[in-house]
N, C-alpha and C positions, 0 to 999 in steps of 0.2 A: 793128448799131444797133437793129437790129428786140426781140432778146435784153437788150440795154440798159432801152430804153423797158416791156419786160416787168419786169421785175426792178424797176426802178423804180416802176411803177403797182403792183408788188403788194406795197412795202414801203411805199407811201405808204397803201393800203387797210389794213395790218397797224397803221400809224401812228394813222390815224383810226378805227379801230372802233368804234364800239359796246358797250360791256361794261358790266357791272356797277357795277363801281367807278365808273366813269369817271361813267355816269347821277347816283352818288350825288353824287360831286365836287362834280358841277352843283346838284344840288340841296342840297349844303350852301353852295355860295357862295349860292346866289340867297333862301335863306332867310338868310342874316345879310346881305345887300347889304339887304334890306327895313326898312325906319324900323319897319314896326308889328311887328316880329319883336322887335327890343330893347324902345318901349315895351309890347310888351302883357305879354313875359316882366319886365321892372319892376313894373310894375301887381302879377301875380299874386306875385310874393314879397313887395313889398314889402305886399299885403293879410295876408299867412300873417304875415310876423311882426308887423306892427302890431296885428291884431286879435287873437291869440294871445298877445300880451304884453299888449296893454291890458285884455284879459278877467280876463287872471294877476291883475293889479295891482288891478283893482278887484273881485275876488272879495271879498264878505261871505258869511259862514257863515251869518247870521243871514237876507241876501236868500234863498239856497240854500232853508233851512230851511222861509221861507213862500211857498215855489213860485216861484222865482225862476227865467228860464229858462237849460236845460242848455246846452251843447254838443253838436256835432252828433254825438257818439257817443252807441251805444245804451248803457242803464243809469244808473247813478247820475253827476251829476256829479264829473268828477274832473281829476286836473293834464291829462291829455292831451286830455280833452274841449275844456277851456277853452283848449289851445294849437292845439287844430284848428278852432277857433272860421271862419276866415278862408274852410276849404277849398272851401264853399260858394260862396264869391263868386269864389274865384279858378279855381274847375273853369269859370265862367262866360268867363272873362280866357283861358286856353289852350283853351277849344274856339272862343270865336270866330279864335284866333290858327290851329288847325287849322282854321277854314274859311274863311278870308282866307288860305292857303297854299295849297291847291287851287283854291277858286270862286275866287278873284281875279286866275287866270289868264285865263278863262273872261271876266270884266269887259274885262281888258284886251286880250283878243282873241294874251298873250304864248303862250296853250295853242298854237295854232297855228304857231309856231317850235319851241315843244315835241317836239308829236309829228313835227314834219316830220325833227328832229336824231334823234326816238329811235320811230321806227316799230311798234318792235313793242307800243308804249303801257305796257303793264303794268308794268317796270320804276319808270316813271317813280310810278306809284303808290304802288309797293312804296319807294320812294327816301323819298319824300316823307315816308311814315308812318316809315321809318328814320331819319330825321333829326329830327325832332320829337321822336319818340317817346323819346329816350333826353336830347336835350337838356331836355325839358319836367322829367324825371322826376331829373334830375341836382339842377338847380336849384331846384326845387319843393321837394325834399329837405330840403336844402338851409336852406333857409327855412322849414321847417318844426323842423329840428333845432335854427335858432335863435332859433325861436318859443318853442318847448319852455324851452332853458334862458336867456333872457330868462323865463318866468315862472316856474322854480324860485324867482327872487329878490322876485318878491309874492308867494309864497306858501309864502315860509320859514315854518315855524313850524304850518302849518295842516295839518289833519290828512289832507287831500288833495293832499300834495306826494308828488312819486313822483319817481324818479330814475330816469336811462335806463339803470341794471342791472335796473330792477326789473320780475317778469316781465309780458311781452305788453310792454313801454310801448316799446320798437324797433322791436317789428312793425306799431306800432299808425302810427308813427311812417313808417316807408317804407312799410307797407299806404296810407297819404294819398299820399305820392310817387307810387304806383304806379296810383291812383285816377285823380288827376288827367295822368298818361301816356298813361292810355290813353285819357280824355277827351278828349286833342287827335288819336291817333289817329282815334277817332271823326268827330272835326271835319272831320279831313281825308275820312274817307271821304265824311260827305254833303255836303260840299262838292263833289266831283266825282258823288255823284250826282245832285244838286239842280243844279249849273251854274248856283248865282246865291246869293250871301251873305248878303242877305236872308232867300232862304227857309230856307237850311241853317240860320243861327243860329235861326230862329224853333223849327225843330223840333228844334232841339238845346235849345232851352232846357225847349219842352216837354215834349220827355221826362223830361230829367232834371228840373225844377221843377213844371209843371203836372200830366203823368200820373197821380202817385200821390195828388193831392187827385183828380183826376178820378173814381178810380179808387173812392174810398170811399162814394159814389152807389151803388154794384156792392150786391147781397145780402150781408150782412155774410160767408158762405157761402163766396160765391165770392171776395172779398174775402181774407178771412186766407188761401185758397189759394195766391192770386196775387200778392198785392202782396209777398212777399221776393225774388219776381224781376226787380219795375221795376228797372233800370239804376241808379236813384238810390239804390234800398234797399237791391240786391245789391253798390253800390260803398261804402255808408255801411259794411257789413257787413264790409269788407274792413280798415279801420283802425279798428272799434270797439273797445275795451279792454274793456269788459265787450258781453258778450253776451245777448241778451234772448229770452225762451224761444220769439219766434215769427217770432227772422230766424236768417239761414244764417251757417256758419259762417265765419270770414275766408278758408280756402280756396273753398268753395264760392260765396260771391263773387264771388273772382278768378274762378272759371272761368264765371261765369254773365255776371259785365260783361266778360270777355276777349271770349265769345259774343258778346255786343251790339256791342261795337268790330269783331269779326272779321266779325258782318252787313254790317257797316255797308261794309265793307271790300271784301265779295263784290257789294254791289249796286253800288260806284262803279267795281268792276273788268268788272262785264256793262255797264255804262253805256259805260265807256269803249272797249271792244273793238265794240260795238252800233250806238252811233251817231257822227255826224259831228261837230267840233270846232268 
């Protein structure tokens, strides 16, 4: 009997473990069980192509011509500029969605069944930012590639149409996907290390929106030094189709805002291992 009830407790302990997978499981069901997971992932596609096509459609050559303004890529106005028109608003739309997936565990006090099912905490981190991360980046895509050819058709004929053979306009295309992935990454991390949604969105916004006007106060000096590294310049950098002689290049973006996301990521991870839930 004794050999029985052993054999038993330790196929029941093999049953329930702890793993990897099993963390993320949880963390993909518990992010599509949430309402603000579907509306906020609506919100941001449906901003990418509504505003990315209605920029398309309503391009005058003639507004262009007397300082009409660009799109949020660097250089000249162009088809990709005016299809990523959106991506500003909707980078706003998946990081509050990455910090309403962490701090709003924290609100509801669900943190604490959390870490009790997965103790050794980090996992649960690491889940989190896995499961966003690729879903943000899928769909954002996504809506961005049908932003694009939704406005090939305003702006048949014009001498700023580009096709997606034509070169940079694909990279420029998932370089925005890949933008806004890693902003909800982001989200998530100061979400856990802020432990309150409020604050997380606040300085989630200000980095990416407020820092870099802040920033030009600075001696013009130190200024052109620094500012291709704010988070919002080094990720514009990432899907701009032309390039401007005083930002980085779309790799060296990625790896300057991957930096920023991956900060962000090390302080919710000492946060979390540091203190109490």
């Amino acid at each position: 009997m004794t050999v029985t009830e052993l054999s038993t407790t330790r196929a029941d302990s093999r049953a329930y473990k702890v793993t990897g997978p099993r963390v993320l499981r949880a963390e993909w069901a518990k992010f599509w069980s949430l309402r603000s997971s579907w509306i906020t992932l609506a919100v941001a596609v449906v901003l990418l192509v509504a505003l990315g096509a209605i920029a398309s459609a309503t391009y005058s050559p003639d507004a262009a011509s007397q300082g009409g303004s660009a799109g949020p890529g660097s250089g000249d106005q162009d088809a990709v500029s005016l299809a990523l028109l959106g991506v500003t608003f909707a980078s706003l739309a998946v990081g509050v969605l990455g910090v309403l997936l962490s701090a709003g565990e924290y609100t509801t006090g669900m943190i604490r069944s959390t870490l009790t099912a997965v103790p050794r905490r980090l996992p649960v981190l690491w889940s989190k930012a896995a499961v966003i991360g690729p879903v943000v980046l899928v769909l954002t895509t996504l809506g961005i590639l049908a932003a694009f050819q939704l406005g090939t058709l305003g702006l048949d004929g014009e001498k700023i149409a580009l096709s997606l053979g034509d070169a940079g306009v694909l990279r420029s295309l998932v370089g925005a996907g890949l933008y806004l992935a890693l902003v909800a990454v982001t989200g998530v991390g100061l979400g856990v290390l802020l432990r309150s949604s409020a604050g997380a969105i606040a300085v989630l916004v200000g980095v990416l929106l407020i820092l870099p006007g802040l920033a030009s106060l600075l001696p013009d000096s130190l200024y052109d030094t620094i500012n291709p590294y704010f988070p919002s310049n080094a990720g514009s950098a990432m899907y701009a189709l032309h390039q401007s002689s005083d930002a980085l290049s779309p790799g060296a973006g990625l790896a300057v805002f991957a930096g920023w996301a991956a900060l962000s990521l090390v302080g919710a991870a000492w946060r979390l291992l540091k203190s109490d839930a």
